[in-house]
N, C-alpha and C positions, 0 to 999 in steps of 0.2 A: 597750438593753432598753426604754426611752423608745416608740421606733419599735413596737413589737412589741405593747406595751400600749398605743398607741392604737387598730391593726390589733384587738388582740383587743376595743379597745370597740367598736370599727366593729361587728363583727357580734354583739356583747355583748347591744348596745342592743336588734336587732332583735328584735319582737314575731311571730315566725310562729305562724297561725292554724293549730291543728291539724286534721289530713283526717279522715275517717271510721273508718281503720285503729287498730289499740290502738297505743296511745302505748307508747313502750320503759319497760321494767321492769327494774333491774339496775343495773351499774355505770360508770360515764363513766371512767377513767382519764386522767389530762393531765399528759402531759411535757412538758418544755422540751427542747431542742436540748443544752443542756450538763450534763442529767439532775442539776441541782442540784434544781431544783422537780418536783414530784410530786402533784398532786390528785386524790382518788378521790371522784364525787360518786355518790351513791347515791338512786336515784331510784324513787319508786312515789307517781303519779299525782300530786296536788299539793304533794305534800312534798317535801325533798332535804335530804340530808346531807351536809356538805362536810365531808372528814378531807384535811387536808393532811401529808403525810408527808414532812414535813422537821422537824428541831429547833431552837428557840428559843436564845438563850445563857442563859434561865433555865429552861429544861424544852420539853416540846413545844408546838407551834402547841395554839390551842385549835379543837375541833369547832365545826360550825354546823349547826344544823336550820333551815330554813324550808319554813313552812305557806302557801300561796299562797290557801289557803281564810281564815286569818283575818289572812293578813297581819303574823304572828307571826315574827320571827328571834330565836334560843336558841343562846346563847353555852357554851359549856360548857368548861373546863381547870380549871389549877391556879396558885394564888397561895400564894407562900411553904407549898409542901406541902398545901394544904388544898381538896378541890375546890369548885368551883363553878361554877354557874350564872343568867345575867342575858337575862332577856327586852324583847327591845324589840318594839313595834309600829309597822311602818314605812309602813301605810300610807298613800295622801298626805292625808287627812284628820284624821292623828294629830300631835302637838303632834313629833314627831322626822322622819315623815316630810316634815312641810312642811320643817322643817329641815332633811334631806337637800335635797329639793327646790332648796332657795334656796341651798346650797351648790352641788351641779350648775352653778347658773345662774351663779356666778359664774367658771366653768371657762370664759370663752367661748374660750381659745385650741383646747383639747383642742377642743371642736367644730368648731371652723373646720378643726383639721388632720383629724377625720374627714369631715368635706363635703367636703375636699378628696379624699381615699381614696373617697369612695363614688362621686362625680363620674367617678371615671376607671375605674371599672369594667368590665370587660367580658368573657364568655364565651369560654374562648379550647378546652373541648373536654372531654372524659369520661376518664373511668379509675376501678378499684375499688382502694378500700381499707381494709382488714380488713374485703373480704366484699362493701362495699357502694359502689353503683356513687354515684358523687360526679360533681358539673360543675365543673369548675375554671374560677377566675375569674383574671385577672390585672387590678392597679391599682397605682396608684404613689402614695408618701406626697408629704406636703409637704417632703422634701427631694428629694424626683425618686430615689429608690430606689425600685423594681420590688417586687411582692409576690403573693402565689400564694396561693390559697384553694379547698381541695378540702369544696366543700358535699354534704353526701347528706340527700336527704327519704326516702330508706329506711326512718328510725330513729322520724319521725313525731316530731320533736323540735326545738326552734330553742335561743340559746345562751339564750334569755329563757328559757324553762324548767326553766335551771338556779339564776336565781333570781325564782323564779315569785310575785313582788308585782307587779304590775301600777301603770301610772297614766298621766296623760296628759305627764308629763314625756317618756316615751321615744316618745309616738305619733308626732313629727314625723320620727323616724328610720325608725321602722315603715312611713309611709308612701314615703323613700324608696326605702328597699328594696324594697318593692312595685314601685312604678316601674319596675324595673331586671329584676324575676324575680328576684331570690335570695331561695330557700326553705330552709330548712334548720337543717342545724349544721354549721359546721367540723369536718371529719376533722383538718384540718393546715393550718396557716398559715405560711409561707416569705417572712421579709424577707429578699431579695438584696440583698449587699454583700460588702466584702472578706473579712467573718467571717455567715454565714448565720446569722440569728436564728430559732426554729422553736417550734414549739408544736403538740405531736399527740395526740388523743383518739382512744385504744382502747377500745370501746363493747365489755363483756360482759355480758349478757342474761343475767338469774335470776329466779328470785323472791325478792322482799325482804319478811323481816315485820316486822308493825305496830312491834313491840318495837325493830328496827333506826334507827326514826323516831323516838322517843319517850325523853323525856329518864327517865334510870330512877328509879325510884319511893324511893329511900333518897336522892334528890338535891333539894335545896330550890332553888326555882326565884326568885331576887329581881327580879323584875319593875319595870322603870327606865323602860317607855314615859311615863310622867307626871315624870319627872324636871325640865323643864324647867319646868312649871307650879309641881308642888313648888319647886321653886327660889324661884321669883317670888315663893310664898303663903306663903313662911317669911321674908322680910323681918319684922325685927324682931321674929321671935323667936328668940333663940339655941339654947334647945332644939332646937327643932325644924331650927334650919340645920347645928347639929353631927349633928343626925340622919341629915341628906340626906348631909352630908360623908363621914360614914361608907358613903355607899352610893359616894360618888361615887369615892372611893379603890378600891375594885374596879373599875369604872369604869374607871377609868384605866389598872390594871393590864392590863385585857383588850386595850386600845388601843395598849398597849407592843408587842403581838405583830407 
């Protein structure tokens, strides 16, 4: 699986500039190959909502909204029965997302093995799938297995628009892919080997309303983007750091998923 989720950062990362056409409205659907995993992202204009439909050993995976206008990700499930919701601000000028940021950076193997993947890229022909006409790429990872990438610009979509925060961390990948011509989203992604690894995205088109987006109104939303500052500015005072602690045990719980 390793393999399969570098493949999916490879085209993860890319930043496609959208054309003049309306952007797709409706529901992403993503299987895995041994239909263990299931994600349904739900999309209208800068916001997305990821429902992963599989279950936890302590209840189900939690939702995610993100707002690509303010750079907002909203947590939303359940802890020991009781819902909740945690917002964080990701982005890269916020005290979490430099953090992400500087976490990335220290990935440097994952990127080397996607350099390696984007490097051997290559246009090997067309075909449609579910509807839409895709360019299929073939590349090989850094263990020298073969891999298949069915892109369509059909949908007027790239896989960055699925989480649509922006910044300059992912532009050096953006500008590969430029390089190369691949536009798009992945229809399907095929690592070859003795056991086929796979991952396919069934695109169906609706209209989504505002309400579908938006965390519901009976739901208290604990906002954690400054959690790390907090942290710092409650040195020496205990109040206030049993305070944070208490935020930070949900926290935690969310991160168990």
């Amino acid at each position: 699986m390793k393999k399969l989720l570098i493949i999916t950062a490879l085209v993860a990362f890319y930043m496609g500039s959208l054309m003049a056409q309306k952007q797709f409205e409706g529901d992403l659907v993503m299987t895995t190959s041994d239909d263990e995993k299931k994600v349904q992202f739900v999309i209208k204009g800068e916001k997305v909502k990821m429902i992963p439909e599989m279950e936890e050993e302590d209840g189900e995976s939690p939702e995610i909204i993100i707002d690509g206008t303010t750079g907002d990700m909203i947590v939303m499930g359940e802890k020991n029965g009781k819902p909740f919701a945690i917002k964080l601000n990701l982005n890269e000028d916020s005290p979490m997302g430099a953090a992400m940021k500087l976490q990335m950076n220290q990935h440097a193997d994952v990127e080397e093995d996607v350099d390696h993947a984007i490097n051997s890229l290559e246009k090997i022909g067309t075909e449609r799938l579910h509807g839409y006409l895709c360019d299929i790429f073939r590349g090989r990872n850094d263990d020298g297995e073969t891999f298949k990438v069915w892109m369509t610009k059909e949908l007027n979509l790239s896989m960055a628009d699925l989480f649509p925060i922006g910044g300059t961390a992912t532009n050096p990948i953006k500008e590969k892919f430029g390089a190369i011509g691949m536009e798009g989203i992945p229809l399907k992604v095929v690592v070859e080997g003795e056991e086929d690894e796979a991952f396919e995205i069934t695109p169906k088109p609706r209209s989504v309303s505002d309400d579908e987006l938006n965390v519901p109104s009976n739901l208290e939303v604990l906002d954690m983007s400054n959690i790390l500052m907090e942290l710092m500015q409650a040195q020496g005072d205990p109040d206030k750091m049993k305070e944070i602690q208490e935020k930070m045990k949900l926290f935690e719980g969310m991160n168990e998923h």
